[in-house]
N, C-alpha and C positions, 0 to 999 in steps of 0.2 A: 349256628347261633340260635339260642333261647328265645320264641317269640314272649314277648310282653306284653301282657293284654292291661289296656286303662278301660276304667267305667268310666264313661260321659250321659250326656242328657242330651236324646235323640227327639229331633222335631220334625212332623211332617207339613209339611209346606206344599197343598196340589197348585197352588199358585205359581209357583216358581219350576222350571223345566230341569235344570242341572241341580245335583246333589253339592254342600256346600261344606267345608270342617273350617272352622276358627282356627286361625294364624297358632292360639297359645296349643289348643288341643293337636294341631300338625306337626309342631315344634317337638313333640313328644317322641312324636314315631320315628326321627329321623332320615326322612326319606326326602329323595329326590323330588325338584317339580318341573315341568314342564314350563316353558313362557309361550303364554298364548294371547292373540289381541285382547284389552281390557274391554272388562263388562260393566257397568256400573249401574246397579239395582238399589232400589228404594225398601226401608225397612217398613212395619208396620206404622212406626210415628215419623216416616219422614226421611231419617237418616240416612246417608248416602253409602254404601255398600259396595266399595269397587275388588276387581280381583281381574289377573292378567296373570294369575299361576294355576295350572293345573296337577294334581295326584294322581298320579295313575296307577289304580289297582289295586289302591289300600284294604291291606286285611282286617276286618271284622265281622263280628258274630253278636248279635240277640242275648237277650236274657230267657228263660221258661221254657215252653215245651218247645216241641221240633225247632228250635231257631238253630239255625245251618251258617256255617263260615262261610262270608262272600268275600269276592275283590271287587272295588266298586273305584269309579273315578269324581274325584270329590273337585271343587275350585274351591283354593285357599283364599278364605275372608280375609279382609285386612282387619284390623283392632277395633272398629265398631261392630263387631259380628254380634246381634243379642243373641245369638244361640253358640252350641258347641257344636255341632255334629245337625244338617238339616237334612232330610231326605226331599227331592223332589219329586214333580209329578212322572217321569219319566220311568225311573225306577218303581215307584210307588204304585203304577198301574200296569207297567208293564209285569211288574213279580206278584202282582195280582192281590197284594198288600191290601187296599183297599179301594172303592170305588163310590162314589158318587156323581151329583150332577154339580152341586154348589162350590167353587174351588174354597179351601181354607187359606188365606194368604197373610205370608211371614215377610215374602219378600214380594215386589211389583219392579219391572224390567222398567228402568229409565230412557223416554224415548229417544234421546237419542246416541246411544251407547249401542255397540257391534254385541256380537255372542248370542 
């Protein structure tokens, strides 16, 4: 089968630990999820954010210079996602993407929610 690449709008979030795809943008790729205990995180204004499905190993790739094809494991937003596609801090420092001291925060973990 023909992979099918979509363009989305990538957010980095060093606030939040797991990488995150929107329900509409997941729906696209067809793919399997996983069910894992729910998480339920805070947006920047508040709004509740839950997910209790995991993507395992979803392929994409960068726009520009050297950007390289990954498989990365995303948890599917439920329909308040304000982004498409978030990177968290895990990937974002471990792939050496970027680093600071200050976290940029998209999402904040609700205390008391498992994950």
């Amino acid at each position: 089968m023909e992979k099918k690449w979509y363009r989305v709008e990538v957010k980095f979030d060093s606030g939040t630990r797991e990488n995150w795809i929107s329900a509409p943008v997941f729906a696209l790729l067809k793919q399997d999820v996983e069910i894992v205990p729910p998480t339920i995180y805070l947006t920047f204004n508040g709004v509740e954010l839950e997910s209790s499905e995991l993507a395992r190993q979803v392929l994409w790739h960068g726009d520009g210079l050297n950007c390289r094809t990954r498989q990365t494991d995303f948890r599917v937003a439920d329909g308040n996602a304000p982004f498409q596609v978030l990177l968290g801090s895990e990937f974002l420092f471990g792939e050496g993407i970027f680093s600071f001291n200050e976290p940029a925060l998209v999402l904040t973990k609700k205390k008391e929610s498992q994950g």
